[in-house]
C-alpha angles and dihedrals in degrees: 000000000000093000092052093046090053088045097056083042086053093047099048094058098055090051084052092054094038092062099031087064092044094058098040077059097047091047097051129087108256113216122197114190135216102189109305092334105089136187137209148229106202118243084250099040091235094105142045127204135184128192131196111218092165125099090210105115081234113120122230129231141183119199114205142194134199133222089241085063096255120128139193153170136248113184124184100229111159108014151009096295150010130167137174142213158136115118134138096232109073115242105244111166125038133186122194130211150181117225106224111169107230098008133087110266116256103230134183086225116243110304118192128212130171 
C-alpha cells in the first residue's frame, strides 16, 4: 500500500511539473532571428512583431500562421519596428525574413512554438 501510494505521489508530481512548464512556455514572448533582424511570437499568441536591428536599408518581414490554418505577414517598412495582432486562433509558427530586391530572401526558416 505504501509503494503505490509513493508511485502515484510520484506521479502526481510529474503531471504537476509537466503542466506548470507548459504553461511558463506558453505564457512567454518566441523570437525567431535573421541575422541580427528578429521576429516575434507575443507572450499570448494573439500578436506577431518583427524588428529590424540591421543598418542595411533592407526591410524586414515575418510571415505567420495560426492554428486555425490562417496565415499572415508583418513587414518593417518605416521604421525600427511593426507588429500585428488580434485574432481569435493563437500564432504559432513564425518565419523571418530580409527583403533584398533581386536577390533570394534571407529567411530564419519557419520556427514553431506552442
Amino acid at each position: 500500500m505504501r509503494r503505490r501510494t509513493m508511485r502515484l505521489g510520484a506521479l502526481t508530481a510529474g503531471v504537476i511539473t509537466a503542466l506548470i512548464g507548459s504553461t511558463a512556455a506558453f505564457g512567454s514572448t518566441f523570437y525567431a532571428y535573421q541575422g541580427d533582424d528578429f521576429g516575434y511570437i507575443g507572450n499570448d499568441h494573439k500578436y506577431v512583431g518583427v524588428c529590424d536591428r540591421e543598418v542595411d536599408g533592407f526591410n524586414v518581414y515575418a510571415e505567420y500562421t495560426r492554428l486555425s490554418g490562417a496565415s499572415g505577414r508583418v513587414e518593417e517598412s518605416a521604421g525600427y519596428c511593426e507588429s500585428t495582432g488580434s485574432g481569435t486562433s493563437s500564432v504559432y509558427r513564425i518565419n523571418v525574413c530580409e527583403n533584398i530586391p533581386f536577390a533570394p530572401d534571407p529567411c530564419s526558416g519557419w520556427k514553431e512554438h506552442y
